[in-house]
C-alpha positions in Angstrom: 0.0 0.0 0.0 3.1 2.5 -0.3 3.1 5.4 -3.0 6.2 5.6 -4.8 7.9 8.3 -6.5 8.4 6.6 -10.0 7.0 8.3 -13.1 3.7 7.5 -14.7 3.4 4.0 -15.3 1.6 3.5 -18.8 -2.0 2.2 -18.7 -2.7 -1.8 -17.9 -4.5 -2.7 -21.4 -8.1 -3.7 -20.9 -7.5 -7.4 -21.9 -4.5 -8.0 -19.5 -4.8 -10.3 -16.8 -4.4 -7.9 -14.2 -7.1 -6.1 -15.5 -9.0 -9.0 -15.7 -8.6 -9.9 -12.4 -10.1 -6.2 -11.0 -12.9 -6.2 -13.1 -14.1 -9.8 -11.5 -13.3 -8.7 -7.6 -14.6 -4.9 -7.9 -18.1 -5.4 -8.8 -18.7 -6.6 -5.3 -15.8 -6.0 -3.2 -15.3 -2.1 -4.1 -19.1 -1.5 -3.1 -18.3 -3.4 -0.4 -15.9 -1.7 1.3 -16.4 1.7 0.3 -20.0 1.1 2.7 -18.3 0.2 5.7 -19.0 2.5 8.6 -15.3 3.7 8.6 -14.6 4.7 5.3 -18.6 6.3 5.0 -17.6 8.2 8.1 -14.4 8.8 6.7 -15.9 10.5 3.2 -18.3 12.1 5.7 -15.3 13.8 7.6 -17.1 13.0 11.4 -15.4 9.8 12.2 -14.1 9.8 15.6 -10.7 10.4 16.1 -10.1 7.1 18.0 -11.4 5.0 15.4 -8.9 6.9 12.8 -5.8 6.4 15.9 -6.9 2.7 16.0 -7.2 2.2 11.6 -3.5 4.1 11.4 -1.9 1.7 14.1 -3.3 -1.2 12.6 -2.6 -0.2 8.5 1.2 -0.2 10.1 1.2 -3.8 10.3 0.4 -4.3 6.6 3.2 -1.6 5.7 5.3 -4.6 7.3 4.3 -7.0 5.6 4.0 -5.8 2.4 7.8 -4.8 3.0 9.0 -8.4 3.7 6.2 -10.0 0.9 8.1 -7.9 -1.7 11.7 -8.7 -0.4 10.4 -12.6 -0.8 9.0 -12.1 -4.3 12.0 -10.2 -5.3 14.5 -13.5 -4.6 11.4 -15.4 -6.4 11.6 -13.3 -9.9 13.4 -14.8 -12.7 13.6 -11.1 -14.8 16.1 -8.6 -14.4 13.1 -6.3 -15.7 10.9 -7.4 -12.9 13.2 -7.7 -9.8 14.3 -3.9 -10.5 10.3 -3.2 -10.4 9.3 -5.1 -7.0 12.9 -3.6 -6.1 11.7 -0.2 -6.7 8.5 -1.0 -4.8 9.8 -2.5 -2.0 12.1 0.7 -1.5 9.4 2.8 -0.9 8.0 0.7 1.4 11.3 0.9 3.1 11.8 4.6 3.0 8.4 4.6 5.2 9.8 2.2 7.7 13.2 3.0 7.9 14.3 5.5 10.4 15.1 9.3 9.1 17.9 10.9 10.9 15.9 13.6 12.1 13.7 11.4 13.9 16.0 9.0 15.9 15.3 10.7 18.8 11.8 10.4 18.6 11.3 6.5 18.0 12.4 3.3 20.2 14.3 1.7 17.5 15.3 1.3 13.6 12.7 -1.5 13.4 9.3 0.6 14.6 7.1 0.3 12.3 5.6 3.0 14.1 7.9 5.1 12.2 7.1 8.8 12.7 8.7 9.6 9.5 7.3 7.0 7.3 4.0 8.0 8.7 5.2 11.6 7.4 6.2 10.5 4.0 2.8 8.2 3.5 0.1 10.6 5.2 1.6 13.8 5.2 1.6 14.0 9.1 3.4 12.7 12.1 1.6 10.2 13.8 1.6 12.3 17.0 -0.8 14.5 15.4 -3.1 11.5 15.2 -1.9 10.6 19.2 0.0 7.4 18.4 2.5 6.7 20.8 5.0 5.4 18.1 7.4 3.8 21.4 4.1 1.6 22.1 3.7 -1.7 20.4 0.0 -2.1 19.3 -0.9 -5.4 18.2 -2.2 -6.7 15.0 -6.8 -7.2 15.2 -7.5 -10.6 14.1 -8.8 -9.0 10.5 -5.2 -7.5 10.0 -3.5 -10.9 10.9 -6.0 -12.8 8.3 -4.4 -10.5 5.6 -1.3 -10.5 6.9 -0.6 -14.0 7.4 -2.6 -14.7 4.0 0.1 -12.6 2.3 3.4 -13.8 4.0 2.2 -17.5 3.5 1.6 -17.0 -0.5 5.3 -15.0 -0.4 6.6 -18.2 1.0 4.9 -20.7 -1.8 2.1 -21.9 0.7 -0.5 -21.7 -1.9 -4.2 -23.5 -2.0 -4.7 -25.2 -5.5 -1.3 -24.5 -6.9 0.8 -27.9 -7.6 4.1 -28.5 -5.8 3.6 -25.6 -3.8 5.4 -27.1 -1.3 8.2 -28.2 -3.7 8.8 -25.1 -5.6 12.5 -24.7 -6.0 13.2 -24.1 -9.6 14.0 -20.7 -10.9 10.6 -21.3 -13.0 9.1 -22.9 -10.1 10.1 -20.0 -8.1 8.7 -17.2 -10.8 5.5 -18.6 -10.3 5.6 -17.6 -6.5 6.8 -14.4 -7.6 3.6 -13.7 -9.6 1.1 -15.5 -7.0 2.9 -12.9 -4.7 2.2 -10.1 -6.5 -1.3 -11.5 -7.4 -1.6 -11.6 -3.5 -0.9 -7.5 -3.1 -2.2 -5.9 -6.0 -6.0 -5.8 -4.8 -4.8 -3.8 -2.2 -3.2 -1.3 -4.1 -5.8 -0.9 -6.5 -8.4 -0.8 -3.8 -7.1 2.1 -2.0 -6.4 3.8 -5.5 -10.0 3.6 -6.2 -11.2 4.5 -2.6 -9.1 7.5 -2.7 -10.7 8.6 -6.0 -14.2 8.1 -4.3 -13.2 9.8 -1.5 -11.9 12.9 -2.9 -14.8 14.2 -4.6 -16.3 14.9 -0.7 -13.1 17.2 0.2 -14.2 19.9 -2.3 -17.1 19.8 -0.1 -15.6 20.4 3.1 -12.5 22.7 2.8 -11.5 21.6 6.6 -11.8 17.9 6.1 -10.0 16.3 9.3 -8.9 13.2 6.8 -8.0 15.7 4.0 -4.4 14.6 4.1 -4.8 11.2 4.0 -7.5 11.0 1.0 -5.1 13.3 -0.9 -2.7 10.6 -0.2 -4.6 8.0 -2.0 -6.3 9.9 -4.5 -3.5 11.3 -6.4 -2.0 10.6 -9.4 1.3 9.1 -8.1 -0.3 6.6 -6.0 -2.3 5.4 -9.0 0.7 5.5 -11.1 1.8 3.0 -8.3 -1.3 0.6 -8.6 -0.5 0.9 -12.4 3.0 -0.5 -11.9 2.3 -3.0 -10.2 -0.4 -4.2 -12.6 2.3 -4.1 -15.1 4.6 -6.3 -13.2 1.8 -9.1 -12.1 1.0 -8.9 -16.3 4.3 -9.6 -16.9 5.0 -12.3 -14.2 1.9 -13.4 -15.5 2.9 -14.2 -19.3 4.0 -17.7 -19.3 2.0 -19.2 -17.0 -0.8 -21.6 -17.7 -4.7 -21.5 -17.8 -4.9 -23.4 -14.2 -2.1 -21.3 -12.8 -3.8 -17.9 -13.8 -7.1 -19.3 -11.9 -4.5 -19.6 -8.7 -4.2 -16.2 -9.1 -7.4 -15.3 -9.8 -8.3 -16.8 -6.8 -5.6 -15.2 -4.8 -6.6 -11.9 -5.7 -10.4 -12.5 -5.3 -9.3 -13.8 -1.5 -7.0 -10.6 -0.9 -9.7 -8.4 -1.9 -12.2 -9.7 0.6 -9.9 -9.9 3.2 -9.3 -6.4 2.4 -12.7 -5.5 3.1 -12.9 -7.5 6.1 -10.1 -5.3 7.5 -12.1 -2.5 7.0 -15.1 -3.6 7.9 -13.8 -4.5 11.5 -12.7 -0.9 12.1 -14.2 0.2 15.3 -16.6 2.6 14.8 -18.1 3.8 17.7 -20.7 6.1 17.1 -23.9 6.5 14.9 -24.0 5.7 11.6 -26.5 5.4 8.6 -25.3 2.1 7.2 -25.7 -0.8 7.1 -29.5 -0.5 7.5 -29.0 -3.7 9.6 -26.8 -2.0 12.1 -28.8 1.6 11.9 -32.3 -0.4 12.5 -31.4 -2.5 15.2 -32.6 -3.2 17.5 -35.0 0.0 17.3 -36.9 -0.7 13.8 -39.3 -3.2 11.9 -37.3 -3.2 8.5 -39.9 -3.5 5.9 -37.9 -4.5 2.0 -39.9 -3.9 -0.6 -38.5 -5.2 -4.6 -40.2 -5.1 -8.0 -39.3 -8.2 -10.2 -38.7 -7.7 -14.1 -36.0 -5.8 -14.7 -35.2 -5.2 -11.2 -34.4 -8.4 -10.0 -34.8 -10.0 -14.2 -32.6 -9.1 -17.3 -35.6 -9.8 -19.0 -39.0 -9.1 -18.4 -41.3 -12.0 -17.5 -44.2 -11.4 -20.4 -42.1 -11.7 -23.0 -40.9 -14.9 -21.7 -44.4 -16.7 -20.8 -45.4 -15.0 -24.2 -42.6 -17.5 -25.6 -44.0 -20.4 -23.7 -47.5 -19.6 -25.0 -46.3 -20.0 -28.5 -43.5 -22.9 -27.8 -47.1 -25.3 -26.3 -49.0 -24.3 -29.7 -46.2 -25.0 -31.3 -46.0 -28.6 -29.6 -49.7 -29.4 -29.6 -50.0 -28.4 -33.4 -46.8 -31.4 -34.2 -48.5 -34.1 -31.9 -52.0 -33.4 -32.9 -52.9 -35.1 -29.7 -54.0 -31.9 -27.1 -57.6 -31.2 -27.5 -57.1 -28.7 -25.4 -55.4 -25.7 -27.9 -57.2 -24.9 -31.3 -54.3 -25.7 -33.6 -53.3 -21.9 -34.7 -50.5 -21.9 -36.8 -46.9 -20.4 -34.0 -46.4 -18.2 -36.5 -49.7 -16.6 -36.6 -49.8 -16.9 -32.8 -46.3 -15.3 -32.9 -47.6 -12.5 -35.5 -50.2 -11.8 -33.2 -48.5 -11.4 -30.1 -45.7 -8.8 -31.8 -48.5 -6.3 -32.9 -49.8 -6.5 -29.5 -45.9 -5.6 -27.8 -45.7 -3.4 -30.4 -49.3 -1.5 -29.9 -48.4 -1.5 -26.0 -44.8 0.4 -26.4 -46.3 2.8 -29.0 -49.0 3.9 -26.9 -47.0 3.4 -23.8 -44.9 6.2 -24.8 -48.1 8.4 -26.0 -49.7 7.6 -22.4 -46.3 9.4 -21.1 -46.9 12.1 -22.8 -50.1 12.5 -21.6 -49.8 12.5 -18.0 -46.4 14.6 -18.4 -47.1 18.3 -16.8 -46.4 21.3 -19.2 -43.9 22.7 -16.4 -41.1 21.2 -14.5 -42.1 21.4 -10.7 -39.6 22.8 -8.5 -40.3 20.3 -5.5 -42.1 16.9 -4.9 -45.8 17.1 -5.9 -46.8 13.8 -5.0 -50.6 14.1 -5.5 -50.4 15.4 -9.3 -48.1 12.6 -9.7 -50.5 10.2 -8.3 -53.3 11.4 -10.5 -51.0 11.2 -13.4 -50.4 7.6 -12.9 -54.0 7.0 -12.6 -53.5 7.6 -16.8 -51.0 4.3 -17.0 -52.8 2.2 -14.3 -56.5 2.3 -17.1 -53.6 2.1 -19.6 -51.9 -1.3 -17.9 -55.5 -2.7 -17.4 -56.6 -2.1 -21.0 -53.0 -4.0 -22.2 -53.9 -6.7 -20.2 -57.3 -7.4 -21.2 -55.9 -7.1 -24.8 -53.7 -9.7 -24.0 -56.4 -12.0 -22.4 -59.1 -11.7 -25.2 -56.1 -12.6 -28.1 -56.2 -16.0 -26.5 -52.2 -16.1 -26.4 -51.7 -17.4 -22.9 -53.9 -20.1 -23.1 -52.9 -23.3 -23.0 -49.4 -23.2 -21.1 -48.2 -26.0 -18.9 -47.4 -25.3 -15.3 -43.9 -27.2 -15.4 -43.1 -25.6 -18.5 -43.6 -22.3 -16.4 -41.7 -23.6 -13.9 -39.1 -24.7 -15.9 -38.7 -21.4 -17.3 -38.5 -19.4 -13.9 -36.1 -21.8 -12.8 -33.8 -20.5 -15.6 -34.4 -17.0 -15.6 -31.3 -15.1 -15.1 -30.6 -12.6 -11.9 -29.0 -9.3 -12.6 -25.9 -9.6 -10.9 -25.6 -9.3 -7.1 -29.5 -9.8 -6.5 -29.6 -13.4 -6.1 -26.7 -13.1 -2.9 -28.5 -10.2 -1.9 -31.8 -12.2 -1.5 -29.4 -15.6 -0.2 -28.6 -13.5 2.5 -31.2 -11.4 3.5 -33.8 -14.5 3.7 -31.1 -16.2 6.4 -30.6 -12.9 8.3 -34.5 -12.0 8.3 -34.9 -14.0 11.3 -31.8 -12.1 13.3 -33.1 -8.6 12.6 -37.1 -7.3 12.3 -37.3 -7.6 9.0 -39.7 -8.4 6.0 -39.1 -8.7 2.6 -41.9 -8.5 -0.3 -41.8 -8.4 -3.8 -44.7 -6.4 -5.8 -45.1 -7.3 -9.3 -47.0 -6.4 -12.6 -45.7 -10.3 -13.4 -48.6 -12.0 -15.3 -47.8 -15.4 -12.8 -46.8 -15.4 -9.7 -45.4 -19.1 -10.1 -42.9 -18.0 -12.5 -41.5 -15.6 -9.7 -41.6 -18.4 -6.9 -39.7 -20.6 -9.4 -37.2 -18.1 -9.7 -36.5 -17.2 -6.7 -36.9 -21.0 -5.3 -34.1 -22.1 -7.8 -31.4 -20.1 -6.3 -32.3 -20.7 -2.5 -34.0 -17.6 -2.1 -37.5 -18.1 -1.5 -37.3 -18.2 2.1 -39.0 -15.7 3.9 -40.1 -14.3 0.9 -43.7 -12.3 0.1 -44.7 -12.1 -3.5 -47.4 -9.8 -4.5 -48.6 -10.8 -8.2 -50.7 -11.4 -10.7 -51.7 -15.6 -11.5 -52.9 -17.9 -14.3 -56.0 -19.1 -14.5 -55.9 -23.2 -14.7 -57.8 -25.8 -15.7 -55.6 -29.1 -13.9 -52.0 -27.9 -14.9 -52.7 -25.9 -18.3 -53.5 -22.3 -18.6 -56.7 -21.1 -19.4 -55.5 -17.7 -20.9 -57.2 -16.3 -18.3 -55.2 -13.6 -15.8 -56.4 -13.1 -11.9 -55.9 -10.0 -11.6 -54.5 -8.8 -8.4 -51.7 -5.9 -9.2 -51.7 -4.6 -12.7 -50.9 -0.9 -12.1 -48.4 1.7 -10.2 -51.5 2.4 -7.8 -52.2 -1.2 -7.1 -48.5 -1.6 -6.1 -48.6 1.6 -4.1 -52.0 0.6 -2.3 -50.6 -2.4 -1.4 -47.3 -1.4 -0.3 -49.1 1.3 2.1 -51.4 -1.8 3.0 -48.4 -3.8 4.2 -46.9 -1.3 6.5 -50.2 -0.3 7.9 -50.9 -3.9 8.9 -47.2 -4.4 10.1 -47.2 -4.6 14.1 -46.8 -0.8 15.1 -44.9 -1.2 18.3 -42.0 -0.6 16.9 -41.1 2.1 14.3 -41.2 1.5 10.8 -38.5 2.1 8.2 -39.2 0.4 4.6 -37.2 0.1 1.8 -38.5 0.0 -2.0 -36.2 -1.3 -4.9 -37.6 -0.3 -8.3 -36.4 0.5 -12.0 -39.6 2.1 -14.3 -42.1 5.0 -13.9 -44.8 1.7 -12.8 -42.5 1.5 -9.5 -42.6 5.6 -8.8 -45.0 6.2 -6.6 -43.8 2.9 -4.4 -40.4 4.4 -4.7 -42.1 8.1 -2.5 -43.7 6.4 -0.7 -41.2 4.1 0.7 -38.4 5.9 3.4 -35.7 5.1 1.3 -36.4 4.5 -2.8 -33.4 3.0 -4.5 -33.3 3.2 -8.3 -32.3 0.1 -10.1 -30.7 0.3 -13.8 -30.8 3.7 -16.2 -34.4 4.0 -17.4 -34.4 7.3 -19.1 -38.3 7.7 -18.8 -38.4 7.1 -15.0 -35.5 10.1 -14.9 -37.9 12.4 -17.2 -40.9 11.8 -15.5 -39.8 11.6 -11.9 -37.6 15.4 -12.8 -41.5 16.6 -14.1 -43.4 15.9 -10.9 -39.8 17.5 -8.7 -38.0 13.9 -8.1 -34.4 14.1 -7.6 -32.0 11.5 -8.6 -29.2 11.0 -6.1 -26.4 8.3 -6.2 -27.0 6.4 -3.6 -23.2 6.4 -2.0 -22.9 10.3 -1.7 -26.3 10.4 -0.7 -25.2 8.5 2.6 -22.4 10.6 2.9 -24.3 13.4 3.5 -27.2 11.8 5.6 -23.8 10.8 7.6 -22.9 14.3 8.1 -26.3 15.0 9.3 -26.6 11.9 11.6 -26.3 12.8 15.5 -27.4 10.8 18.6 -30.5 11.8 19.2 -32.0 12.1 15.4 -34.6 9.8 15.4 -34.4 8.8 11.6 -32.6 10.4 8.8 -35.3 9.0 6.4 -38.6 10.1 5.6 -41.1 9.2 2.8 -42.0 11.5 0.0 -38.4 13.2 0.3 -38.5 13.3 -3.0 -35.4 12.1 -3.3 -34.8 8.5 -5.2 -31.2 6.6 -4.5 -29.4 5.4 -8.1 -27.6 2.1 -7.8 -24.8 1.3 -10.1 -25.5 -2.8 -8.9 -27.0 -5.3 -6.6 -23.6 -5.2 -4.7 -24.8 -1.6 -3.6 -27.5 -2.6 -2.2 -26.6 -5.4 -0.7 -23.8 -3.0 1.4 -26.5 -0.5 2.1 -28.9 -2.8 3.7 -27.0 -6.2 5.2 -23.4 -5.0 5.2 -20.2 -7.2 4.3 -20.8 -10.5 4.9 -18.9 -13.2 2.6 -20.7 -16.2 4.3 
């Protein structure tokens, strides 16, 4: 985690390994850590000075390590090339623990790696600023140690799933140890160059930003030069290595990265803080989490797909001639038939927009002209669906075909461990979870969710087939069809949720249909980029917020004695890049 002072490394090419390897342990792990009570508190600028005293003592240890991890890799490395680059690194690890003349007389001895000056040289300040006795050993938290010991074991050739490791003497042998090394400390140095790009952006913010210094430190252009180099050198140790041995590394980077966030997720924080939701509700809150389901939760959504089934069993019955139960309509009428119906519903779909659009842009929430506007797509949603019903196209469907189908259905990435999770910790917090959907069957929800290990715990809220036995009768039991049935029943729920404790729901959504749940929800989180839920929202005075700097300043405004720092019909909506967001918001890190 040192800066160096080398010139600007050139850019890691998108297809290199190394890149690679960020890409597939960021998605999660960056959101991850970057919603950990310290690091929020830290963008926040009100984390306690204690819990900053304790993080600097602590990061001290990995300075250590990664000083001796480098020293091992460098005796490991085959390359004149690339011991002169983990040479280069390890000296400026070394410059920060190595004793500067000037301050001798301030530390116990050369080996504290407590080092006053290296402090200076990293942070930009002494540690006694901070109140660290350097003199006074502190000892490594277990989280530090996991990393730690993780790191000094893979520089020594103790590696899980790599063959020989035990044996690995060869000057090949030996390179391989160099780059699983490498693999093993890179996560770290990219993960605090992209925290300290996060972080920086709050600084202009707050001119006297007690952390200014050390963001600074992480967020400049040297220290990602740093990052940079050492993604060259693990592409390069990288090269001639084999398919399995690149998924050693792959793995070893994935397992630095959480244990990464593990370290900073076991920061003390001691004091008030907005997430995770599971630490700011408990024990004081019923947790009420609220989700729609296509496109939300679904890359797809779920008409088209039972659409499909629909014309796959006409299809079927029309080869075997043997189900009396379908007249024999040609698929490719059927099929016909159902693309002028999609395509009538998105033409006038955008012309119903249009309609319940105001002529001026309000300048704050106006909930109740938004409600009546939506009243235009709920007769709009009910027409569609009776247009549907009378065309005869869902008739005849088989339930296990249905079943089958859900069971396939793809999650958007992140949702299906967000859901894992949250059903097995529903029963350590007071918590709900419900799902409201337009979805045309219920079962194909259930199916989806129940394939993954998700269903428990879980309310759905949907539409269902009709059936005669096991086969649709293109009929549609109609139960929520519009944005006000989802709203009603949302508003339902919490009213008939026990009232002895306070309430504080959740709503995840992604279209103008999920708008009115996403007011009237405490917190609405904004799934995906729909452009038409941006334009309409901004019409009836919505604001658009991502969801990270949001908290950020919520965190500045949290104090002891505030009560909650979220209210429905704020009129502010969280944006969500992924599921992983989400998941940090509400439940944390948890890797389990």
């Amino acid at each position: 985690m040192a800066s160096s002072s080398s010139s600007s490394a050139a850019v890691v090419a998108e297809g290199s390994a190394a890149r690679r390897f960020w890409i597939a342990a960021s998605t999660r792990e960056a959101a991850f850590a970057s919603y950990t009570p310290f690091l929020l508190s830290v963008a926040a600028g009100n984390l306690r000075l204690d819990s900053f005293r304790h993080y600097i003592a602590q990061d001290a240890h990995f300075l250590h390590a990664f000083a001796r991890a480098y020293e091992m890799a460098e005796e490991c490395a085959a390359d004149d090339d690339e011991r002169a680059t983990i040479a280069a690194l390890r000296k400026a690890v070394l410059q920060e623990l190595n004793l500067h003349a000037s301050v001798l007389q301030e530390c116990a001895s050369i080996s504290s790696i407590y080092n006053q000056n290296a402090y200076q040289l990293r942070y930009g300040f002494r540690l006694s600023e901070w109140g660290v006795d350097p003199t006074k050993e502190i000892p490594p938290s277990p989280a530090t140690t996991k990393y730690t010991d993780f790191l000094l074991a893979t520089a020594a050739g103790k590696v899980d799933g790599a063959k020989g490791s035990d044996k690995m003497v060869t000057p090949f042998e030996k390179t391989k140890i160099a780059a699983y090394t490498v693999g093993a400390m890179t996560p770290c140095m990219k993960l605090y160059a992209y925290l300290g790009k996060e972080l920086t952006v709050f600084l202009k913010q707050d001119e006297n930003h007690p952390y200014k210094k050390w963001v600074n430190t992480y967020g400049s252009s040297d220290f990602e030069d740093n990052a940079l180099q050492i993604e060259e050198l693990l592409d390069k140790l990288s090269v001639s290595l084999t398919g399995e041995e690149l998924e050693v590394i792959g793995k070893l980077y994935q397992q630095a990265m959480r244990l990464e966030v593990e370290f900073f997720s076991a920061q003390p924080v001691d004091q008030p803080v907005v997430a995770p939701l599971s630490r700011y509700c408990d024990p004081k809150y019923k947790l009420l989490v609220f989700s729609d389901f296509d496109l939300t939760c679904t890359s797809v959504d779920s008409s088209a797909i039972l659409a499909e089934i629909a014309i796959l069993s006409h299809q079927k019955a029309s080869q075997s001639g043997t189900d009396n139960t379908l007249n024999h309509t040609k698929s490719a009428d059927l099929r016909n038939s159902w693309n002028i119906i999609s395509k009538q519903y998105m033409e006038e779909y955008e012309q119903c927009m249009e309609r319940l659009l105001p002529p001026d842009e309000a300048r704050s929430l106006d909930y109740d002209q938004l409600y009546k506007g939506l009243e235009v797509l709920a007769e709009f949603e009910k027409l569609a669906n009776s247009r549907v019903v009378d065309s005869g196209v869902l008739r005849g469907m088989n339930l296990e075909d249905i079943r089958k189908a859900g069971e396939r259905l793809i999650l958007q990435d992140g949702c299906r461990d967000f859901f894992q999770k949250i059903g097995k910790t529903r029963e350590g917090l007071n918590l709900d979870i419900h799902v409201l959907s337009y979805c045309w069957c219920a079962e194909l929800i259930r199916s989806a969710f129940s394939s993954v290990g998700c269903l428990d715990g879980l309310n759905i809220h949907s539409n269902e087939f009709a059936f005669e036995g096991s086969v649709s009768t293109g009929q549609i039991e109609r139960k929520m069809q519009s944005p006000i049935d989802k709203v009603e029943k949302l508003k339902s729920i919490k009213s008939d949720t026990d009232s002895t404790s306070p309430l504080l729901s959740v709503y995840i959504g992604d279209s103008v249909g999920d708008l009115l749940c996403l007011l009237e929800a405490d917190i609405g989180i904004v799934v995906g980029s729909s452009t038409t839920l941006r334009r309409v929202g901004k019409q009836f005075g919505v604001s658009f917020v991502p969801l990270f700097p949001g908290l950020v300043d919520k965190q500045r405004q949290l104090t002891e004695q505030e009560a909650s720092m979220f209210k429905v019909r704020s009129g502010v909506l969280y944006t969500v890049s992924s599921w992983s967001e989400i998941h940090a918001f509400i439940l944390g890190n948890d890797f389990s």
